[in-house]
FIVEXTOR-7288 format. One line per field, with one value per residue (C-alpha): residue number from 0; residue in three letters; x, y, z. Coordinates in Angstrom, 2 decimals. Layout:
BEGIN
num [NUM, ...] .
residuo [ala, ...] .
u [X, ...] .
v [Y, ...] .
w [Z, ...] .
END
This chain:
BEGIN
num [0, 1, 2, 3, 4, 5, 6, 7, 8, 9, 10, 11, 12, 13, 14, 15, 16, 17, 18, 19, 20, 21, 22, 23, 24, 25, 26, 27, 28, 29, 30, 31, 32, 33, 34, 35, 36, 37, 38, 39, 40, 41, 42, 43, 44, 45, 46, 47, 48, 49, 50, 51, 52, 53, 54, 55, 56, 57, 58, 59, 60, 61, 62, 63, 64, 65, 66, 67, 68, 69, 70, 71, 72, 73, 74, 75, 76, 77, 78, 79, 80, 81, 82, 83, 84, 85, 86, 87, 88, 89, 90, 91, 92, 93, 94, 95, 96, 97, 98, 99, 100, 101, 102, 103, 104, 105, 106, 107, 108, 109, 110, 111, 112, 113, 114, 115, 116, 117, 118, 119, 120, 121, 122, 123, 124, 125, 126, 127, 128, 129, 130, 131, 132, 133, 134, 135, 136, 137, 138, 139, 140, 141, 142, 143, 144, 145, 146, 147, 148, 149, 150, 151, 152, 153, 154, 155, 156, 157, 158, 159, 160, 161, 162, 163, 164, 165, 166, 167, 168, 169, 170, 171, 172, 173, 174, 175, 176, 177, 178, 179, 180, 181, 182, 183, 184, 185, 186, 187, 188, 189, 190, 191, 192, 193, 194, 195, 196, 197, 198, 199, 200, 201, 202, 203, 204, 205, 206, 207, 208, 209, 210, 211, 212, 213, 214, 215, 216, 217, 218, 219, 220, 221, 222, 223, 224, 225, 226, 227, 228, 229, 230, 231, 232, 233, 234, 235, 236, 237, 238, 239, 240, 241, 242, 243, 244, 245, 246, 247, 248, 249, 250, 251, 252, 253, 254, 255, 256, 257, 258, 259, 260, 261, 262, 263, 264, 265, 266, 267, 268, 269, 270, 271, 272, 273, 274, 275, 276, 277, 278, 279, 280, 281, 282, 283, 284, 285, 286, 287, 288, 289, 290, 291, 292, 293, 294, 295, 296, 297, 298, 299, 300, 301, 302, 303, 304, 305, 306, 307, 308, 309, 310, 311, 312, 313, 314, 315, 316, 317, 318, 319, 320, 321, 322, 323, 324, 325, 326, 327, 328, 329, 330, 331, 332, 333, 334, 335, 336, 337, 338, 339, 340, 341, 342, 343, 344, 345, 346, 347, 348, 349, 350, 351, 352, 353, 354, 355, 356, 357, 358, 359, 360, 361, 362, 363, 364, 365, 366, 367, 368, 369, 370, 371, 372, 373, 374, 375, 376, 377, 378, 379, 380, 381, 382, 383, 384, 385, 386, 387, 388, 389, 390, 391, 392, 393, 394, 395, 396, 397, 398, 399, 400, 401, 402, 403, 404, 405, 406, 407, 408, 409, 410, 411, 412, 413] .
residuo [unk, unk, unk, unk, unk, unk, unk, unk, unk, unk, unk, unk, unk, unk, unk, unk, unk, unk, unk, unk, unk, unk, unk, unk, unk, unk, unk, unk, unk, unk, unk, unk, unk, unk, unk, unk, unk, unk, unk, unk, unk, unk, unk, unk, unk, unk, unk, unk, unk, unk, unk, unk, unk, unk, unk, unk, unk, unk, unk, unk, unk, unk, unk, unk, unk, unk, unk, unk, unk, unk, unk, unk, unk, unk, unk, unk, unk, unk, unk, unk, unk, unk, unk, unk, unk, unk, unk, unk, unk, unk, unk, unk, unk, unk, unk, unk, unk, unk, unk, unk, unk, unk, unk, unk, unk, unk, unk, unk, unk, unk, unk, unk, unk, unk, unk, unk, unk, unk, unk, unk, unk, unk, unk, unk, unk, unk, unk, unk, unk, unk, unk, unk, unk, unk, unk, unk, unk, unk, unk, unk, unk, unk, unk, unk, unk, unk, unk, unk, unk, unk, unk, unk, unk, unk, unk, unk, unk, unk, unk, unk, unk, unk, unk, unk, unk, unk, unk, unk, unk, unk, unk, unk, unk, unk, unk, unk, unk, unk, unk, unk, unk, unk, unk, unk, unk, unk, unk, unk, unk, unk, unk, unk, unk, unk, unk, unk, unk, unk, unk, unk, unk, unk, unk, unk, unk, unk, unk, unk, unk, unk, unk, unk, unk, unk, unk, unk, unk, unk, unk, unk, unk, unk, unk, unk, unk, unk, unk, unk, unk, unk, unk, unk, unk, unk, unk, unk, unk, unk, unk, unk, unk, unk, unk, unk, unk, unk, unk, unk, unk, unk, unk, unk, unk, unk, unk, unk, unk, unk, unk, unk, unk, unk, unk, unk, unk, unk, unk, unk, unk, unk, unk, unk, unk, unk, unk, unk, unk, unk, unk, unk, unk, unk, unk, unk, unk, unk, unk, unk, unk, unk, unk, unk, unk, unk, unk, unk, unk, unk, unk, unk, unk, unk, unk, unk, unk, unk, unk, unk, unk, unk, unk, unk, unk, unk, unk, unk, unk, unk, unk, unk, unk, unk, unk, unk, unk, unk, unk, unk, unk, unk, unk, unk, unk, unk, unk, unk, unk, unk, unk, unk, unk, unk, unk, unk, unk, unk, unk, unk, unk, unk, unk, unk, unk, unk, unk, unk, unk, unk, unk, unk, unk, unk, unk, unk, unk, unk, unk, unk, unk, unk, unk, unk, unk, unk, unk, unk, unk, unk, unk, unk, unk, unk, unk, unk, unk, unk, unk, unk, unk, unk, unk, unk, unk, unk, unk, unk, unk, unk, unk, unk, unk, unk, unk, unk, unk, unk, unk, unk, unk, unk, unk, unk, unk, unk] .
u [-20.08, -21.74, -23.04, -19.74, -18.39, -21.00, -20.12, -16.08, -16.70, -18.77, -15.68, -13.11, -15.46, -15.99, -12.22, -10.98, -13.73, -13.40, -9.50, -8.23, -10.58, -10.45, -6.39, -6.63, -4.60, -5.64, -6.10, -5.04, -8.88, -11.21, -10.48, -12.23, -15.00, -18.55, -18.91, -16.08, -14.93, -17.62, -18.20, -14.90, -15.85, -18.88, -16.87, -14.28, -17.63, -19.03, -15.44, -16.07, -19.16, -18.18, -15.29, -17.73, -20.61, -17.75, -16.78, -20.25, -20.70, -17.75, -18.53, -21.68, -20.90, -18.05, -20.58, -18.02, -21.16, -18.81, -16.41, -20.20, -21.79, -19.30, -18.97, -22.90, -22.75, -19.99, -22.37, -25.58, -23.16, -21.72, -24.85, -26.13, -22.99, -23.16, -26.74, -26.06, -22.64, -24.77, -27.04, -24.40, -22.96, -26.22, -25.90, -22.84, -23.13, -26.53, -24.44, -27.69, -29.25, -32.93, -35.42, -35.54, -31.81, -31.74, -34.14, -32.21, -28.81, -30.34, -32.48, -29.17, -27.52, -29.74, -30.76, -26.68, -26.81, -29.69, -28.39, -25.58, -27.24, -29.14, -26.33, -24.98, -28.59, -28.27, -25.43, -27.38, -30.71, -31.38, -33.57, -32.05, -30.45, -28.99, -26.78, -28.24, -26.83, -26.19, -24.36, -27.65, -28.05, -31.69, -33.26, -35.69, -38.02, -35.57, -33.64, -37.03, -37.27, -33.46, -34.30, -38.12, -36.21, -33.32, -35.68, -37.84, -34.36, -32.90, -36.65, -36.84, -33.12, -34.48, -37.56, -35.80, -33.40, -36.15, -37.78, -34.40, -34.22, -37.23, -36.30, -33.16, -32.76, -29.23, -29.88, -26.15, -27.20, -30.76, -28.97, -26.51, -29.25, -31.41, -28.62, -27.98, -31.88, -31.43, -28.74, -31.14, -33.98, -31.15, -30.46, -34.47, -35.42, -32.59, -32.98, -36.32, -35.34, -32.89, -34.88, -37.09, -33.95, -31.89, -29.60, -29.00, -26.39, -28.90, -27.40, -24.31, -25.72, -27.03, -24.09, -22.31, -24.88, -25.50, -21.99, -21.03, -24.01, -22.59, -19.53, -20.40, -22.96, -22.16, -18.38, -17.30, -18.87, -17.99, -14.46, -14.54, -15.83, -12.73, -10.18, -12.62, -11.91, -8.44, -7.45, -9.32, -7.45, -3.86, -4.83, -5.60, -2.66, -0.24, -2.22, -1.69, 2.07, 2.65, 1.15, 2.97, 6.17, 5.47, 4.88, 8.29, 9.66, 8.52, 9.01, 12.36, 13.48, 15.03, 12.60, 14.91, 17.56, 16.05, 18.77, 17.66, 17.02, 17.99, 15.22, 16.51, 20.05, 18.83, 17.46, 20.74, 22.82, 20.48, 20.67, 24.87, 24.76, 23.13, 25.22, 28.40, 26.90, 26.09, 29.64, 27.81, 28.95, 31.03, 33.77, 32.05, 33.49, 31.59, 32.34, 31.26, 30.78, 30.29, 29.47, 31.52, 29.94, 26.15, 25.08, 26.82, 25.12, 21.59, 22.83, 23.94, 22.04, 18.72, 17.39, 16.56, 20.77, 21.02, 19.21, 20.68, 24.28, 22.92, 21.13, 24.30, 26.04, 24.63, 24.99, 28.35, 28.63, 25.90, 27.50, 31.10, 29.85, 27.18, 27.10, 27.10, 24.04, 23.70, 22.03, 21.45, 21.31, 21.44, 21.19, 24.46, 25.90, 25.62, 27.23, 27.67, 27.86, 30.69, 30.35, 31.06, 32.76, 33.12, 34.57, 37.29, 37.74, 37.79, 40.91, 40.97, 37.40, 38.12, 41.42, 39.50, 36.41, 39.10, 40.92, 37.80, 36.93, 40.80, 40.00, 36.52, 38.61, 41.27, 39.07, 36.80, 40.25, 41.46, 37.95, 36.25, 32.84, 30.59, 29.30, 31.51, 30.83, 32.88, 32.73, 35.21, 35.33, 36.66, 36.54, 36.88, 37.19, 35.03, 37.52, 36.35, 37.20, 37.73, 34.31, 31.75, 29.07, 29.06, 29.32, 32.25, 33.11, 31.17, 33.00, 36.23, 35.34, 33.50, 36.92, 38.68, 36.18, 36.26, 40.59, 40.02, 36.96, 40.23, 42.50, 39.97, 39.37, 43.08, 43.21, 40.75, 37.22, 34.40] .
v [28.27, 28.03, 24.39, 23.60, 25.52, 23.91, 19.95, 21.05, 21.92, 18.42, 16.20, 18.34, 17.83, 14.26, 13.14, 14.54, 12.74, 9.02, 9.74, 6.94, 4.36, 5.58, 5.57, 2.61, 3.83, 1.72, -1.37, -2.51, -1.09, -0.81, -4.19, -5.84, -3.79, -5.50, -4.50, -2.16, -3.14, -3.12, 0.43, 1.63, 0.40, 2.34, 5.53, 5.76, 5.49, 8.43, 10.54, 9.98, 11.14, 14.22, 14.85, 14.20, 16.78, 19.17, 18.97, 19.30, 23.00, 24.11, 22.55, 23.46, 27.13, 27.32, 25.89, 22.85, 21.00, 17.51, 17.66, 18.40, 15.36, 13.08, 14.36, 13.57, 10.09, 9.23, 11.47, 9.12, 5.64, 6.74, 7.43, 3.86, 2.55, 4.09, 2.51, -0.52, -0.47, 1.16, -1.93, -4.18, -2.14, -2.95, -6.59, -7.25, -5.11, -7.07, -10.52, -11.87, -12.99, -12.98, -12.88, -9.34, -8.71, -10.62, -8.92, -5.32, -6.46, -7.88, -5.07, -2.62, -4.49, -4.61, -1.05, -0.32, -2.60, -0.72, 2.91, 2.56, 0.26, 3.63, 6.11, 4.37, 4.19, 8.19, 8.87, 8.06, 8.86, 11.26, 9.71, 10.85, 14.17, 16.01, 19.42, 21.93, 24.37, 27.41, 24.66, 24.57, 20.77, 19.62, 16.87, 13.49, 11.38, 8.16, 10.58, 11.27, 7.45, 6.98, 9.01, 7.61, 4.29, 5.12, 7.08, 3.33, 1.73, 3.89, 4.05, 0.29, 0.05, 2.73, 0.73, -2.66, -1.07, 0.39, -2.87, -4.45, -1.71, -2.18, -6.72, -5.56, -6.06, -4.45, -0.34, 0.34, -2.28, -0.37, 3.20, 1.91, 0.59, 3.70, 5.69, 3.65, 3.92, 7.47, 7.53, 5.94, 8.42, 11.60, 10.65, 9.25, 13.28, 14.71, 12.04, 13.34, 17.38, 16.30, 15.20, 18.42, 20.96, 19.43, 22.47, 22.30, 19.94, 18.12, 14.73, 16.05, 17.60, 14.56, 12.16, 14.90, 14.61, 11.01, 9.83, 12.29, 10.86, 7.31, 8.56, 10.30, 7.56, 4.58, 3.86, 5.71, 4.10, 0.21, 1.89, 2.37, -1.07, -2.20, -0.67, -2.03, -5.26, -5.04, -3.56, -6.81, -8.98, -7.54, -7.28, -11.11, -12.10, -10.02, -12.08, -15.54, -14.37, -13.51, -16.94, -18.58, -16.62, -18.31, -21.48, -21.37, -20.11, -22.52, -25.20, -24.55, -23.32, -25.90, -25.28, -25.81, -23.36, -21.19, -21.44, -22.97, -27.07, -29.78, -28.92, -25.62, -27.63, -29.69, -27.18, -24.84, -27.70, -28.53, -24.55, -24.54, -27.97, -25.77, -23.31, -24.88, -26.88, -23.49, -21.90, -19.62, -20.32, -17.44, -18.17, -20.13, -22.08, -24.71, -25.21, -28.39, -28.31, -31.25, -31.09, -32.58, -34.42, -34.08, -37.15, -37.31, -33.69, -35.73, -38.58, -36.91, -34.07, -34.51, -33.46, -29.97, -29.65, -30.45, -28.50, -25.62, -26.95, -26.82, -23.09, -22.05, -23.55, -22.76, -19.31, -19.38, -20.18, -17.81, -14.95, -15.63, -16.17, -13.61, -13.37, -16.76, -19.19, -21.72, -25.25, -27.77, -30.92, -33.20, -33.62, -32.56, -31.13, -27.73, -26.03, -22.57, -22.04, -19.17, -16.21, -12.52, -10.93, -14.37, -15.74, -12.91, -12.98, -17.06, -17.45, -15.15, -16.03, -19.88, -18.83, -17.29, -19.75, -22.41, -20.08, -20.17, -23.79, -24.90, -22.57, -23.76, -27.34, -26.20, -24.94, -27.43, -30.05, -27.65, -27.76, -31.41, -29.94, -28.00, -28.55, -25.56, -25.40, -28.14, -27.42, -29.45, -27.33, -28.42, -25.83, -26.68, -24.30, -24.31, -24.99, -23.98, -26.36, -29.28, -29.41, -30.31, -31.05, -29.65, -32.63, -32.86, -29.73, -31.07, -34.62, -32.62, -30.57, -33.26, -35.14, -31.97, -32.08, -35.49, -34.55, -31.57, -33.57, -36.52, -33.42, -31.87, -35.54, -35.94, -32.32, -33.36, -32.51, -34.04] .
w [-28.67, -25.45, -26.53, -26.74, -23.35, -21.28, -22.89, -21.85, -18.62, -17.93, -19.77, -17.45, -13.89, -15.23, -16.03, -12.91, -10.95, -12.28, -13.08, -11.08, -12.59, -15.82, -15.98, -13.88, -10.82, -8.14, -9.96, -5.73, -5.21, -7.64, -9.21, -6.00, -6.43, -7.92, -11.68, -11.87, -15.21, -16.70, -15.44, -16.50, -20.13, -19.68, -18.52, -21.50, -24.00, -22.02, -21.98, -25.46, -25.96, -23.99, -26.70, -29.78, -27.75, -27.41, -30.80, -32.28, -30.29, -32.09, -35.72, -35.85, -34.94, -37.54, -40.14, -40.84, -42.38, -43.10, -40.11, -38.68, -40.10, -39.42, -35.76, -35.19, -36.79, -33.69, -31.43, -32.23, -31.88, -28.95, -27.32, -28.13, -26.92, -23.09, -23.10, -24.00, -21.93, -18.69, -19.46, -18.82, -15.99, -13.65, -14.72, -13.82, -10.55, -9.29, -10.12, -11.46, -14.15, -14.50, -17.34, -16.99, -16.62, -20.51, -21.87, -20.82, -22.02, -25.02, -26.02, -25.62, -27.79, -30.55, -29.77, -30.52, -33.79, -34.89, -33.88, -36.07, -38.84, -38.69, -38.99, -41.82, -43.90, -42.46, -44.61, -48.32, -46.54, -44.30, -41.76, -38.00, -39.53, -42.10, -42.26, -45.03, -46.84, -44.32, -42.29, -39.88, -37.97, -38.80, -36.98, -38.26, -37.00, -36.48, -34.01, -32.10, -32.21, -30.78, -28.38, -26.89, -27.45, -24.78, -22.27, -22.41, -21.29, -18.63, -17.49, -17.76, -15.52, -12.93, -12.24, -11.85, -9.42, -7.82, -7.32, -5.89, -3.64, -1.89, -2.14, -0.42, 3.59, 4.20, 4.38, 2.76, -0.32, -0.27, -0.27, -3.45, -5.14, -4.94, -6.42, -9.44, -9.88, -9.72, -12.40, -14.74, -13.76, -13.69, -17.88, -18.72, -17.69, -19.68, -22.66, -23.04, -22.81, -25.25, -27.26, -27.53, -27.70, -29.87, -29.59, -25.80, -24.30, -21.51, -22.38, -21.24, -17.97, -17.62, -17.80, -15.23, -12.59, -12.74, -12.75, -9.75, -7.82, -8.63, -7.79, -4.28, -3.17, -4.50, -5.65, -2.44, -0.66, -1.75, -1.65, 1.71, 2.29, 0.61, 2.38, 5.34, 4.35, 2.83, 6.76, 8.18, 6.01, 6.88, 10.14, 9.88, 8.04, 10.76, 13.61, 11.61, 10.70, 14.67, 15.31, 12.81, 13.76, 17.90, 16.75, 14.58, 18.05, 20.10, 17.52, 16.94, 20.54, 23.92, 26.25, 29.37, 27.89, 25.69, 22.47, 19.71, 19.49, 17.51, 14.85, 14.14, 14.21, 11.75, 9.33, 9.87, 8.80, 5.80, 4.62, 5.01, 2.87, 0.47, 0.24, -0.29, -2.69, -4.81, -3.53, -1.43, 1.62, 3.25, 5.96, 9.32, 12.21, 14.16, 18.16, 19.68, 23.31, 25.54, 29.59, 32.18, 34.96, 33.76, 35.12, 38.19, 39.38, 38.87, 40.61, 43.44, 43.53, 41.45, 38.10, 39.21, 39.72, 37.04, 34.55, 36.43, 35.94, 32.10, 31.88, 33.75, 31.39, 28.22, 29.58, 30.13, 26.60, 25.02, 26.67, 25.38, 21.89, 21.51, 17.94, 16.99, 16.50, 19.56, 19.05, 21.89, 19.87, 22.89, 26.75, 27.44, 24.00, 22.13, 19.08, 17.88, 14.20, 14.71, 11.60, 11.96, 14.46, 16.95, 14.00, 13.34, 16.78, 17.17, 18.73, 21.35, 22.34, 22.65, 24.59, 26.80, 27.22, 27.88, 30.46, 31.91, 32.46, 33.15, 36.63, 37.56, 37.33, 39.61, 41.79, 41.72, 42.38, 45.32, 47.16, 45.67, 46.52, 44.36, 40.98, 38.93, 35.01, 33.06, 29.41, 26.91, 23.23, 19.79, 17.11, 12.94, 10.54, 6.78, 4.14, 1.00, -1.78, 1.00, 2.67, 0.74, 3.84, 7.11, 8.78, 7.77, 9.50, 12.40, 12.80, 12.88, 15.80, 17.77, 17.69, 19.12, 21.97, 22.65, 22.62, 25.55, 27.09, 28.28, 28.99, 31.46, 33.10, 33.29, 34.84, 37.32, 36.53, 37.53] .
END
């Protein structure tokens, strides 16, 4: 029973420690790390072999001499299985393949063929063990032979990570490859015990130690390199999104008046197209507006009066229409694609805007000097079922304009 007590407690420490990469939680992680598949293969065979060390304890003390049999035939497979798999582990962690590197992987596998060829010749003759009468496990020279065989392999792993240890120039890479060494040299010394107390669960303690060294030293370590890089890389992206975000900005943006240019005009236009065409389109307005007397402020009083007379302008209209979307598409024309509250509120707000202008053009006819804001509007409405485009919306309004843009002349404006 205490066989079996001592083989439990390594499978419980063991699953809990390689849980996540066992059950494949942070397949975010692990995936990028080297080899990691390759290892998890290699940890399932060994949480196996913890179950079938466990289960031996507690057959062979209850004398179950077939349940007992059978459990030591997985035992022996299972054992050439994490060798072979452990094999492949270094392999595909070194991302290298040299003579030597073949001559490992091949010998595990062949060492695995054989192991079970050998379990199955076991069964008609006993050559690695056999259960007698009182229920007793009794050992044979093949198993003495499995054994010597796998110390030769771990031993032959441990000394070529020794060797790329001391090739190796980076002092992390040196550290990882020391461990992994260490692993090999951790289960060659308890292979060998093993193999003299049969009755004692060393491969076991073994398996515990080494993989909680891996564990500790190595995988925690490439871990944190991970998230290392992982944080560089979102860092990165965030930069190149920030840049790509002021570009957009710039791109898209009237760099006298600050609202958004004919490009983003453009692609605004383009996305409302869209949407009608897919019956998407909720309820919008469009506003045209059109400046008075542009280019008589630069001919009498220079450009720089004149890109005032437009900032004060475009403010004028920007802070009537706050919640609408305002395009300067030319010199001395914007639109506001009118949604939301400006358009439930549409005709109050264009009552008002026009208020505002019919004064600046009587005062501007009482005094005749100045340069007050002149602003002709036309307003359409989106009529679903009618308007298939928005230009169409757009040619509607820009007629309205050009309508108010003679009434303000005929008023008096400049």
């Amino acid at each position: 029973m205490s066989y079996s007590s001592v083989a439990f407690l390594c499978l419980i420490i063991f699953f809990i420690i390689n849980f996540n990469i066992i059950m494949k939680r942070r397949d975010d992680l692990y995936e990028k790390i080297p080899a990691i598949k390759n290892y998890r293969s290699f940890l399932i065979a060994v949480l196996v072999f913890f179950v079938s060390d466990t289960m031996w304890g507690l057959l062979e003390s209850a004398g179950l001499k077939i349940l007992l049999f059978i459990d030591t035939s997985i035992f022996f497979c299972i054992m050439a299985l994490t060798v072979f798999l452990w094999s492949r582990c270094i392999l595909a962690y070194l991302n290298e393949v040299t003579k030597m590197m073949k001559f490992v992987n091949f010998t595990g596998w062949l060492f695995f063929l054989l192991q079970c060829t050998a379990v199955i010749i076991n069964i008609f003759v006993p050559i690695m063990f056999f259960v007698d009468e009182n229920g007793d496990y009794q050992t044979c020279p093949v198993r003495y032979i499995s054994m010597l065989v796998q110390v030769a392999m771990y031993l032959l792993n441990t000394t070529y990570m020794f060797y790329t240890t001391l090739k190796s120039k980076r002092k992390k890479l040196k550290m990882n490859h020391l461990i992994i060494g260490l692993f090999g040299l951790v289960m060659t010394i308890f292979i060998f015990v093993q193999s003299l107390y049969p009755l004692l669960p060393l491969y076991s303690i073994g398996y515990i130690i080494g993989t909680c060294l891996l564990y500790t030293f190595v995988l925690e370590d490439l871990r944190k390199d991970q998230i290392i890089k992982i944080k560089e890389l979102l860092s990165l992206e965030t930069k190149q999104r920030m840049e790509l975000s002021e570009a957009r900005h710039i791109a898209y943006t009237d760099s006298l008046t600050s609202v958004r240019n004919k490009h983003a005009y453009v692609e605004a236009e383009s996305n409302i197209d869209k949407k009608i065409a897919n019956n998407e389109q909720k309820e919008f307005g469009i506003i045209v507006f059109d400046l008075n007397g542009l280019k008589y402020i630069n001919d009498h009083f220079g450009h720089d009066a004149g890109d005032k007379y437009l900032i004060d302008a475009c403010t004028m209209i920007c802070n009537k229409f706050k919640h609408s979307a305002v395009f300067r598409i030319g010199g001395d024309e914007f639109v506001a694609i009118v949604e939301g509250l400006d358009h439930n509120n549409i005709d109050e707000l264009l009552a008002a805007f026009d208020h505002d202008i019919d004064q600046n053009v009587i005062e501007y006819k009482d005094t005749e000097s100045g340069t007050p804001i002149i602003i002709a509007t036309g307003y359409s409405e989106y009529r679903k079922g009618e308007d298939n485009t928005f230009n169409k919306i757009f040619v509607r309004a820009d007629k309205k304009m050009y309508d108010r843009k003679r009434d303000l002349k005929e008023m008096g404006s400049i």
